[in-house]
C-alpha positions in Angstrom: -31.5 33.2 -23.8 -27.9 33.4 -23.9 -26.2 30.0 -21.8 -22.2 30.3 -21.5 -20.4 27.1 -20.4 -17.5 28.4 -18.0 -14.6 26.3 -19.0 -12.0 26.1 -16.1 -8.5 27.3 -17.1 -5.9 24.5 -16.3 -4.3 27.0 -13.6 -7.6 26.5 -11.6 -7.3 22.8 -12.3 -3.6 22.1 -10.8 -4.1 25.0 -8.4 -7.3 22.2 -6.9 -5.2 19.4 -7.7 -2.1 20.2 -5.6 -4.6 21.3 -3.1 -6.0 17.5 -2.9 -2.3 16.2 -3.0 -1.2 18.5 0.3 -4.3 17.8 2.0 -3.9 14.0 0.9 0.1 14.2 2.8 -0.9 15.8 5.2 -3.7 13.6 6.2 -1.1 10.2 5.7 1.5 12.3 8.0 -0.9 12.6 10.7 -2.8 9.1 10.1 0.8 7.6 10.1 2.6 9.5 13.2 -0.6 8.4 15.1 -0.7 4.4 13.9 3.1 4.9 15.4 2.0 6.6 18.5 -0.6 3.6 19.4 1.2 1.0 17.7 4.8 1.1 17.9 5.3 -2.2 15.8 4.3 -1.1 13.3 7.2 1.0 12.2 9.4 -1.7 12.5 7.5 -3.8 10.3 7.4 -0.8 7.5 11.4 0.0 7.6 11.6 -4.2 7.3 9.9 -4.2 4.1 11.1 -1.1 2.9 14.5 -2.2 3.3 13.6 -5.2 1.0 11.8 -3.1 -1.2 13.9 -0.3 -2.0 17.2 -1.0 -0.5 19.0 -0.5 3.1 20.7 3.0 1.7 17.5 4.6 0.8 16.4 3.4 3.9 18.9 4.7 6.1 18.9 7.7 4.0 15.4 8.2 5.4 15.5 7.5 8.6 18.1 9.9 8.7 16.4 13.0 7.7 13.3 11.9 9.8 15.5 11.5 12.7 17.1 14.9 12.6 13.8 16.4 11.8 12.5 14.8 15.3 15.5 16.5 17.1 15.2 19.5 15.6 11.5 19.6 16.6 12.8 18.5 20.5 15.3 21.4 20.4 12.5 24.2 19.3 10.5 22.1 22.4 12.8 22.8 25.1 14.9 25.1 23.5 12.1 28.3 22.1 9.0 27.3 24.9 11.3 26.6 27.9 9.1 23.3 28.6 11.4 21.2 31.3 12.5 17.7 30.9 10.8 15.7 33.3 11.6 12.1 34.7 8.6 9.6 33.5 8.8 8.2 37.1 8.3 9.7 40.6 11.5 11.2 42.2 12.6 11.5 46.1 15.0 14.0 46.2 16.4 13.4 49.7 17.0 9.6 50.8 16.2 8.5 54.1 18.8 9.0 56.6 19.0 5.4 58.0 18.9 3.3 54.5 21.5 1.9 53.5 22.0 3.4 50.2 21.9 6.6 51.4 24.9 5.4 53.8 26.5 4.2 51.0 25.9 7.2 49.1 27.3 9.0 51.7 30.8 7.2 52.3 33.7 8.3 50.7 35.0 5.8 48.6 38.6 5.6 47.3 40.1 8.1 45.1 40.1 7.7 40.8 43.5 6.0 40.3 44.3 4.9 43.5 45.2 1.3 44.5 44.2 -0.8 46.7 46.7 -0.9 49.4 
């Protein structure tokens, strides 16, 4: 009876082991984005001892490139899919005749520059 031990290669072993790591980051991304989505505190509190930690350059530094990563991703949003900005409140597109801000809105005021006579 002829038993071979099957030894792995140490490309099988850091081809697992970066798999653990990305699947590790990509768990913290999500795990952290929604932490921030529920709890917006919480970021503030993070960059505060951050700063402390490794300095307000590294910091900034940081917040920089996640900043511009978020923007980015909001250009590909409405730029790519077409999606629409829309008003987080309810809009009346036509004010009532009678109010008087829409009176007010209506009168024509003085022109830029001019003075008062």
């Amino acid at each position: 009876m002829d038993i071979t031990i099957r030894r792995k290669t140490p490309g099988r072993i850091w081809l697992r082991l970066s798999g653990i790591v990305v699947l590790a980051g990509l768990f913290l991304a999500s795990a952290t984005y929604a932490a921030l989505n529920v709890w917006p505190s919480i970021g503030a509190q993070v960059v505060d001892v951050a700063r402390r930690v490794v300095g307000d350059q590294i910091v900034a530094g940081i917040e920089n490139v996640l900043l511009q990563s978020q923007d980015k991703l909001t250009q590909l949003k409405y730029g790519i899919a077409k999606a629409r900005p829309a008003a987080p409140w309810q809009t009346d597109p036509s004010p009532a005749s009678g109010s008087k801000a829409a009176s007010a809105l209506n009168r024509p005021g003085p022109a830029l520059g001019a003075r008062p006579a």
